[in-house]
DRENDREN-175581 format. One line per field, with one value per residue (C-alpha): residue in three letters; x, y, z; residue number from 1. Coordinates in steps of 0.001 Angstrom, whole numbers, always signed. Last residue first. Example, Ala and Ser with C-alpha at 12.3 -4.5 7.8 and 13.67 -1.06 7.14 Angstrom:
# residues 2
r SER  ALA;
xx +13670  +12300;
yy -1060  -4500;
zz +7140  +7800;
k 2  1;
//
This chain:
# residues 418
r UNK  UNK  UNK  UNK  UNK  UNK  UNK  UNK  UNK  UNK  UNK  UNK  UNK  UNK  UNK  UNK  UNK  UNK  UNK  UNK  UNK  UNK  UNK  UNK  UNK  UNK  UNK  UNK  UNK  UNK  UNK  UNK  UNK  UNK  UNK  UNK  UNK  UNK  UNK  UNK  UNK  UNK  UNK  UNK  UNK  UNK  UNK  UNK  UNK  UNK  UNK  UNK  UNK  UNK  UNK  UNK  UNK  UNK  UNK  UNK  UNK  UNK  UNK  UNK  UNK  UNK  UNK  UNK  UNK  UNK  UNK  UNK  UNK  UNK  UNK  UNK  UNK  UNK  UNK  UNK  UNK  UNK  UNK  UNK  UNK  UNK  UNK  UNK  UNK  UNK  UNK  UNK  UNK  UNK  UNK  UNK  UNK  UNK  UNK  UNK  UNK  UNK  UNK  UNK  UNK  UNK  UNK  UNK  UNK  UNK  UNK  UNK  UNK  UNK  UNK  UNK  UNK  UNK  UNK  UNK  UNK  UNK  UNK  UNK  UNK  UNK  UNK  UNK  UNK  UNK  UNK  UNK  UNK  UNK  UNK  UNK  UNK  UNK  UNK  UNK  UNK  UNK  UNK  UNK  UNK  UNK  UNK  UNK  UNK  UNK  UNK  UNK  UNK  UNK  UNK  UNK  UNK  UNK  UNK  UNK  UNK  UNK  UNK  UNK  UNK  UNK  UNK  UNK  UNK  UNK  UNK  UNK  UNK  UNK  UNK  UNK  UNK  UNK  UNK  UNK  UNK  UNK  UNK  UNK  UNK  UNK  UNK  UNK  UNK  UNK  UNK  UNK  UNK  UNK  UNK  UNK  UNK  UNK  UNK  UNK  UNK  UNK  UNK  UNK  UNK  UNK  UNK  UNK  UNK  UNK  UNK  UNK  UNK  UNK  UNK  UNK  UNK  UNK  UNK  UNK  UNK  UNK  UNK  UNK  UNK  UNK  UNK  UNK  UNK  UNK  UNK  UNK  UNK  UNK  UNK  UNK  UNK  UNK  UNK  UNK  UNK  UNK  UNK  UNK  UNK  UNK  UNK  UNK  UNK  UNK  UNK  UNK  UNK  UNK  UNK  UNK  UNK  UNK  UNK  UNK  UNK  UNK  UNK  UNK  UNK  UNK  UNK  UNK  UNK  UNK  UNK  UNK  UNK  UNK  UNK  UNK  UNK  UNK  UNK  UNK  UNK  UNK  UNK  UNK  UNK  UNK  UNK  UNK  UNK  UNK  UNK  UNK  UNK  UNK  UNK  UNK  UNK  UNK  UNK  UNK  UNK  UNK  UNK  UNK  UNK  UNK  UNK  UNK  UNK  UNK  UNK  UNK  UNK  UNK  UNK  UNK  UNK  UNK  UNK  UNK  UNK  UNK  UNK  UNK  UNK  UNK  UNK  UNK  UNK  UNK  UNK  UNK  UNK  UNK  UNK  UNK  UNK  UNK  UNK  UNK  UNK  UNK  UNK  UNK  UNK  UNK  UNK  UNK  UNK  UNK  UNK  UNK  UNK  UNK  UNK  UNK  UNK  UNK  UNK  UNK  UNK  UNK  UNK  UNK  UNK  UNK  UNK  UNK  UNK  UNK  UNK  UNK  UNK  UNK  UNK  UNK  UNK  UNK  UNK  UNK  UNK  UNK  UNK  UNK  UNK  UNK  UNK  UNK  UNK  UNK  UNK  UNK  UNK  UNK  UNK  UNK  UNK  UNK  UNK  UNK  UNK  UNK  UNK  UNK  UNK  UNK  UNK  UNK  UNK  UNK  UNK  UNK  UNK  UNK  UNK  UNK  UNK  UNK;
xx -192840  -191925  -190165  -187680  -186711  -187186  -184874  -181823  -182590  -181978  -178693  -177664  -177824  -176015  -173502  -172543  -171464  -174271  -172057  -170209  -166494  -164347  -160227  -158018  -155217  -151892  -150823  -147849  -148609  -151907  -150717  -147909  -150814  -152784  -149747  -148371  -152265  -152208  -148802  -150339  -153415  -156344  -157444  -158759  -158463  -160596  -159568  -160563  -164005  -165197  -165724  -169463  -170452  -167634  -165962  -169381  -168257  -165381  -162861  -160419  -158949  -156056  -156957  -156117  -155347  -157494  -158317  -162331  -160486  -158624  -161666  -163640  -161069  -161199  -165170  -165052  -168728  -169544  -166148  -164633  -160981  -159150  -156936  -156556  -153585  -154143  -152380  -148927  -149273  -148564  -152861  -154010  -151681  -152854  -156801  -156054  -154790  -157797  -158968  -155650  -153377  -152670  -149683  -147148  -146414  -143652  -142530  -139426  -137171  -138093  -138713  -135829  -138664  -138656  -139291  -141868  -143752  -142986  -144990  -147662  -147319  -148570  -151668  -153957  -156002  -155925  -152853  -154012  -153995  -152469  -149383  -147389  -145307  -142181  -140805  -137254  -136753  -139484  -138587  -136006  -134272  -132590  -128912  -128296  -124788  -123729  -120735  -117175  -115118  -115498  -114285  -111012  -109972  -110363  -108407  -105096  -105661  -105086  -104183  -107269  -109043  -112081  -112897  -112006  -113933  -117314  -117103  -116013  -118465  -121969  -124161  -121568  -123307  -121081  -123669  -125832  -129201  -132215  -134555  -138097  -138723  -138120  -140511  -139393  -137461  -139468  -142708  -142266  -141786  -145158  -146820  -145817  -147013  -150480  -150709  -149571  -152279  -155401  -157652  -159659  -156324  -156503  -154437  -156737  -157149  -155798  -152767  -150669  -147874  -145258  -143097  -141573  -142841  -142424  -140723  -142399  -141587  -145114  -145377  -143595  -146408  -148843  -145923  -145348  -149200  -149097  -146177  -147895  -150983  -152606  -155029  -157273  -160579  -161637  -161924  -165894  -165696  -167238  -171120  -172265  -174278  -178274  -179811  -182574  -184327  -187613  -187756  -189427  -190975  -187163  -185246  -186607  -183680  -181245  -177781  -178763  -181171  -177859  -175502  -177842  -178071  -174111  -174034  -176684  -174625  -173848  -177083  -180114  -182446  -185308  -185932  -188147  -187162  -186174  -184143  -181646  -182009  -180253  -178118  -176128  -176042  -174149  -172022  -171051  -170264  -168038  -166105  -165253  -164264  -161554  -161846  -160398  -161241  -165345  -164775  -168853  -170203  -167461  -167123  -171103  -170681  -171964  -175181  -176673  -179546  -182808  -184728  -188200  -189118  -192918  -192053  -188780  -185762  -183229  -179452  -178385  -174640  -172158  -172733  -173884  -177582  -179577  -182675  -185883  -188587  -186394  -186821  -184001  -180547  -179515  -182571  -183276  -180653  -182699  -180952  -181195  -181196  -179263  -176601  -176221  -177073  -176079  -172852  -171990  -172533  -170174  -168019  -167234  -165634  -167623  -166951  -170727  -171113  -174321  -173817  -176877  -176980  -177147  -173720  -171960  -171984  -171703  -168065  -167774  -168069  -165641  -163008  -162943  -162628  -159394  -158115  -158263  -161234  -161224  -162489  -165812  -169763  -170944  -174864  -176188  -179549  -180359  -183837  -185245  -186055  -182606  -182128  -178732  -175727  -176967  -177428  -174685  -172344  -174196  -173643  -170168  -168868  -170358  -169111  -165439  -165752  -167114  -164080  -161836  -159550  -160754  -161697  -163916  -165851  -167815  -169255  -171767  -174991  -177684  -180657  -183682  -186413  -188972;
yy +171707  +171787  +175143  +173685  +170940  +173068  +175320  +172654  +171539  +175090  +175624  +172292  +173375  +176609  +175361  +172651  +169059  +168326  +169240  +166070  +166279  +166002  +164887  +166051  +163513  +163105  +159990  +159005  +160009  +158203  +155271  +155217  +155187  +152466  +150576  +151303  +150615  +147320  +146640  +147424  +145094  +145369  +148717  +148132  +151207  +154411  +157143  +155647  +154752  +158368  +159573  +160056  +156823  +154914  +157061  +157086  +153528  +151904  +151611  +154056  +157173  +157893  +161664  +163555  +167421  +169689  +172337  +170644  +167133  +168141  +169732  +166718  +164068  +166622  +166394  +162745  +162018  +159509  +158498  +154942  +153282  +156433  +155642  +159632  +159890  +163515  +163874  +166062  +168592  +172343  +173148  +171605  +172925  +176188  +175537  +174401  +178454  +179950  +177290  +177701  +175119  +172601  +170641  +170479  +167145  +165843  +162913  +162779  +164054  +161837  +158648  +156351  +153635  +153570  +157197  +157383  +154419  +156072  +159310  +156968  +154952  +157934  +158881  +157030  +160358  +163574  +165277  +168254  +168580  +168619  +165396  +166391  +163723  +164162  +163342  +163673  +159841  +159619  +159124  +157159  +157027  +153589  +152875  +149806  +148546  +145042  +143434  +144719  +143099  +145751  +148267  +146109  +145653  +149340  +150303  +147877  +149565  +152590  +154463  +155259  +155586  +158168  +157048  +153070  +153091  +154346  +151791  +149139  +149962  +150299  +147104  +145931  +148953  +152112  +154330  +152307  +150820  +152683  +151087  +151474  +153940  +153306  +153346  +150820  +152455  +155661  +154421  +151723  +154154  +155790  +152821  +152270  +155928  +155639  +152441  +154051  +156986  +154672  +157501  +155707  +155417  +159091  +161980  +164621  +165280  +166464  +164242  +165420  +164061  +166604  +167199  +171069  +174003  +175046  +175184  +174494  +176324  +176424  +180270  +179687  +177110  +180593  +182214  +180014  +178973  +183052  +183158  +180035  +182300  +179860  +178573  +175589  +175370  +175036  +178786  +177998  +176052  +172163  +171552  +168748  +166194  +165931  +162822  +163306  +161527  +162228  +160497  +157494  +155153  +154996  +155925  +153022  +151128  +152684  +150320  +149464  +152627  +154474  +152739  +153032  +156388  +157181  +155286  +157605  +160351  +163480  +162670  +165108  +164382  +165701  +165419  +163137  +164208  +160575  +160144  +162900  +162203  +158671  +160195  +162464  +160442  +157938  +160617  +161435  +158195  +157063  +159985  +159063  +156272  +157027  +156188  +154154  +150748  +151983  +151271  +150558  +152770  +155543  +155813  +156591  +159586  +163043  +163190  +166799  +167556  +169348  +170128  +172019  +174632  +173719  +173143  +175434  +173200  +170927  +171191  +167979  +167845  +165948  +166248  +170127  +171069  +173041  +174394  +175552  +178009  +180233  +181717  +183722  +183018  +181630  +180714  +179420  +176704  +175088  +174750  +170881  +167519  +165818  +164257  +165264  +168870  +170258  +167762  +168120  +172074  +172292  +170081  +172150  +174797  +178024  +181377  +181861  +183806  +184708  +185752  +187496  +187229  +189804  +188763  +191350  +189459  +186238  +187587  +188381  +184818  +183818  +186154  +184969  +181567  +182481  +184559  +181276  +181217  +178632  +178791  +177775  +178236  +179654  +179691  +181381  +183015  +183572  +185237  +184468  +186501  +186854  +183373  +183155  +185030  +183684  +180254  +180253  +181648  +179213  +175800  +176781  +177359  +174322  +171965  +173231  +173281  +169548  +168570  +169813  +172423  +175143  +173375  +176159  +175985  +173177  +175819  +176841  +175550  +177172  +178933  +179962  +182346  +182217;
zz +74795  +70782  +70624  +72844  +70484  +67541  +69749  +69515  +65727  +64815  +66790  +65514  +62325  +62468  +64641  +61792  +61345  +58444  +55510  +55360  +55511  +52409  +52723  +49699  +49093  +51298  +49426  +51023  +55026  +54333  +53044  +55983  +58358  +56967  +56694  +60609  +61887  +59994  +62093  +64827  +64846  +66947  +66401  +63495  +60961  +60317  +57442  +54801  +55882  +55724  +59821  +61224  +62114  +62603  +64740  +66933  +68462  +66528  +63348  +65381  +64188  +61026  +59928  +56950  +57258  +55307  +58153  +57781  +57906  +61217  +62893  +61601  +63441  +66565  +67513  +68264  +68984  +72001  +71443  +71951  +71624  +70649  +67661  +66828  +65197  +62863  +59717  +58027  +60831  +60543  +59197  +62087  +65038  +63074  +63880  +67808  +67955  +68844  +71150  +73562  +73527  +76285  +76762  +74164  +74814  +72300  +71054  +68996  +71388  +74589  +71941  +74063  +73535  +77943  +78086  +75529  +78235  +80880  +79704  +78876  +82015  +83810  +82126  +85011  +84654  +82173  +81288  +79450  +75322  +72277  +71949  +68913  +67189  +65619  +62370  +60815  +60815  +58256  +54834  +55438  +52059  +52067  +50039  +49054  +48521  +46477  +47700  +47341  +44985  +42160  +45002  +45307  +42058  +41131  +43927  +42890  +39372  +41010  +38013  +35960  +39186  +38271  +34635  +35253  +38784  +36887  +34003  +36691  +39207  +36830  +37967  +40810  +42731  +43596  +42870  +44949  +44581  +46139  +48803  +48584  +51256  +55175  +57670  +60058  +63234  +62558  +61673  +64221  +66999  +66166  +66221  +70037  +70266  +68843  +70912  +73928  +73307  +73497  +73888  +76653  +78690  +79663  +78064  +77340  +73313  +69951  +68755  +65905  +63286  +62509  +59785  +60566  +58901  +61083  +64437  +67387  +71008  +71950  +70927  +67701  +66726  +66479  +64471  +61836  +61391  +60714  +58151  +56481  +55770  +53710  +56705  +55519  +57768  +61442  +62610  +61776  +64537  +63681  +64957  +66989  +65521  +67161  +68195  +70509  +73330  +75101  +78258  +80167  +78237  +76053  +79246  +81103  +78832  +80107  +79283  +76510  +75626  +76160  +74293  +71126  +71823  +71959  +68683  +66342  +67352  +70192  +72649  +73660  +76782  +77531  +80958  +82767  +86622  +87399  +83824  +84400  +88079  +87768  +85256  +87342  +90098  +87655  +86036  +89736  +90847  +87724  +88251  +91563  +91211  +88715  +85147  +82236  +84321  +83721  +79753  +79142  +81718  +82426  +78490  +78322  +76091  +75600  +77125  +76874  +79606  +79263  +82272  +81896  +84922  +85769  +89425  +90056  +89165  +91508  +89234  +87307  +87471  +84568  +81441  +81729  +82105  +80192  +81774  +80130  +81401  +83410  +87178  +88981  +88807  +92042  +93560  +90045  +90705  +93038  +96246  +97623  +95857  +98925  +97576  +93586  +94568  +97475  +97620  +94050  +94317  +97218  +95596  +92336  +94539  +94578  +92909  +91321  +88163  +87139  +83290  +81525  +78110  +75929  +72709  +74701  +77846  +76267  +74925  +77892  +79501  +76532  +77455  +81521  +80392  +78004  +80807  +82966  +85551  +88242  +91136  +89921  +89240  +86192  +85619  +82158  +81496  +77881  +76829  +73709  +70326  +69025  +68284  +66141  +67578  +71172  +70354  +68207  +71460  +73669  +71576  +70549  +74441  +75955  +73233  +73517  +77331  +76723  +74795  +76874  +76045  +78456  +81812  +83741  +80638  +82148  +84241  +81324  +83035  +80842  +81826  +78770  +79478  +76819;
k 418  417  416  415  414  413  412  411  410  409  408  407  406  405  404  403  402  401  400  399  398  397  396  395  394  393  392  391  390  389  388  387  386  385  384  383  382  381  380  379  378  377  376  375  374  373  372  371  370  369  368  367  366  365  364  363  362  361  360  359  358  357  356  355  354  353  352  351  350  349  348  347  346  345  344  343  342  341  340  339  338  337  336  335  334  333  332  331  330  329  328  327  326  325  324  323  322  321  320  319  318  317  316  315  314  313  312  311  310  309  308  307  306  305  304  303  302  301  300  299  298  297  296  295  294  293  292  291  290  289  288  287  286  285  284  283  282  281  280  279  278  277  276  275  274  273  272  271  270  269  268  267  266  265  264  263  262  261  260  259  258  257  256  255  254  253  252  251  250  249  248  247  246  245  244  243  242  241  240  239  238  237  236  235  234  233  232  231  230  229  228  227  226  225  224  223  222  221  220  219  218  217  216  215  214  213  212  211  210  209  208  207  206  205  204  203  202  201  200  199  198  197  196  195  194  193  192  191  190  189  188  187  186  185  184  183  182  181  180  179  178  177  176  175  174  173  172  171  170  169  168  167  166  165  164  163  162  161  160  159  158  157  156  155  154  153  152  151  150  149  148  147  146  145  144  143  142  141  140  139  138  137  136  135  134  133  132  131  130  129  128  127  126  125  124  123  122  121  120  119  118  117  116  115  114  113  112  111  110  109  108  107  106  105  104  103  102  101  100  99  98  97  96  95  94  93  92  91  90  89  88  87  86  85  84  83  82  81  80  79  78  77  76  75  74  73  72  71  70  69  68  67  66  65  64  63  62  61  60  59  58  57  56  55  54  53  52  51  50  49  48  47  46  45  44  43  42  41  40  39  38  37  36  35  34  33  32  31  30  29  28  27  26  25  24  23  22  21  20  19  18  17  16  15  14  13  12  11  10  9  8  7  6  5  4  3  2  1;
//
């Protein structure tokens, strides 16, 4: 069989979808040897990291068509009018994976097969633009008019769907298959190397950091993380120590060292009772990982504002291959996004051996242990929850089903079947 996939979502590197993109095609191609893989790329963008994957695909056999259009001119051909099936472009295929967000006009007898990540734009639509909204709607509308089979990231992201869809249930064939996690993903002991990759973004380790993998959108509920954040190191103090100088031991201890300052003695015996407190946290930063995504700016305002410019800090984007060493250098992972379809950097975290505090909600709940999620609702829960992680610092276990390899398998059965 002859098998086209949309792959210009990698034109974003860093996203989540770029991240999905790139996994599902490179196992699909180390894996099924007995296909043919076609693969549509259309954009102006092409970052070295882009350009590395798409020959990596290259040498894996598939057959890149690369397109250097603006994203528009394929919106308005094909989620206005319908026009220019995609086969013009790269000849005929059986199957045809679409990205999230454009559905491509097939050949008659060509089968389309989407991926639907979330519904965020349906159920949260104030944490997008307009325009966004539009397209995922267009996008869906033909996802469900043209009957294709559709495949969804968890168990929640389908029960959204048929709410919101319901035709889709007479109308389309619907799968649940988990994402896989990168096989980078796992402990690193080379501390020299998690040195040098943070040395590149201006970190120092081994440092005590606290990390954020993601865009920066309201979705992922960043000013909470941050607010929290602030209390940690304002609040976050140990139990507090008595004094050497306490009214317990002062006048053996003044008697040895002021033998003759009996005047001295008198006085420090009158002083009231000192504690000590060993902060354990003032030395801790947090790491925000990712691109600035939409109506981000009162995040940035808002570190300004709790005078947290030096403790907070937005590294920006980081390239795939080092995402696994931000993991190893932190101490856990603050992910209190408010809904994921799937959630793809909790597990990276817990697969590098980092602990994770997310959000009790959507597909969170699903595929995280219960120890790690926490209502969103209540910051000072959040600020426990988090400081019991930061204390204990146990040995996190994913389950075994978040692979490549079995979603690879689970992908062609799916083909195999029409």
């Amino acid at each position: 069989m002859v098998i086209g996939i949309d792959v210009t979502q990698m034109a974003y590197p860093g996203s989540g979808v770029a991240n999905y993109t790139y996994n599902l095609v490179k196992n699909l191609l180390l894996l099924d040897k007995k296909n043919i893989y076609k693969l549509f790329y259309s954009s102006f963008r092409k970052t070295q990291e882009t350009k590395e994957k798409l020959n990596e695909f290259k040498r894996l056999g598939a057959r890149v068509f690369i397109f250097p259009f603006p994203p528009r001119t394929f919106h308005f051909l094909w989620m206005k009018h319908h026009l220019l099936p995609v086969e013009w472009l790269i000849g005929k295929v059986d199957f045809f994976h679409s990205s999230d967000f454009l559905r491509p006009p097939l050949l008659r007898g060509t089968k389309g097969i989407t991926t639907i990540h979330d519904l965020t734009w349906k159920i949260y639509p104030q944490f997008h633009t307009q325009d966004i909204i539009k397209a995922h709607e267009r996008k869906l509308k033909k996802t469900i008019e043209y009957k294709d089979v559709i495949i969804v990231d968890s168990e929640n992201t389908k029960k959204d769907l048929l709410r919101y869809y319901p035709q889709i249930k007479n109308n389309n064939k619907l799968y649940v298959i988990y994402p896989g996690i990168g096989e980078s993903f796992r402990p690193i002991k080379d501390k020299e190397k998690i040195r040098k990759v943070l040395k590149k973004y201006n970190l120092n380790y081994p440092a005590n950091y606290l990390l954020y993998v993601g865009a920066i959108e309201p979705r992922k509920n960043l000013d909470t993380a941050i607010k929290v954040f602030s209390k940690l190191l304002k609040n976050g103090t140990t139990k507090p120590k008595p004094s050497r100088l306490s009214r317990d031991n002062i006048e053996e201890e003044t008697k040895t060292m002021y033998q003759n300052n009996k005047h001295l003695i008198a006085k420090k015996i009158a002083e009231p009772r000192r504690l000590s407190y060993d902060s354990g946290w003032q030395d801790y930063k947090f790491l925000i990982v990712g691109r600035a995504g939409w109506k981000n700016e009162k995040i940035f305002k808002l570190v300004k504002d709790l005078g947290l410019e030096k403790k907070v800090v937005f590294v920006g984007f980081v390239e795939d291959r080092d995402l696994p060493y931000f993991y190893n250098a932190a101490k856990i992972l603050i992910y209190l996004s408010k809904y994921e379809g799937f959630g793809l950097p909790p597990l990276e975290a817990l697969a590098c051996g980092t602990s994770v505090l997310a959000g009790d909600n959507s597909s969170l709940r699903e595929i995280l242990p219960k120890e790690y999620l926490v209502n969103l609702n209540n910051k000072n829960l959040i600020l426990k929850k988090l400081t019991l992680l930061l204390k204990t610092n146990k040995p996190v276990k994913i389950k075994r089903q978040f692979s490549w390899k079995n979603y690879v398998n689970k992908f062609l059965k799916i083909i195999n079947e029409f």
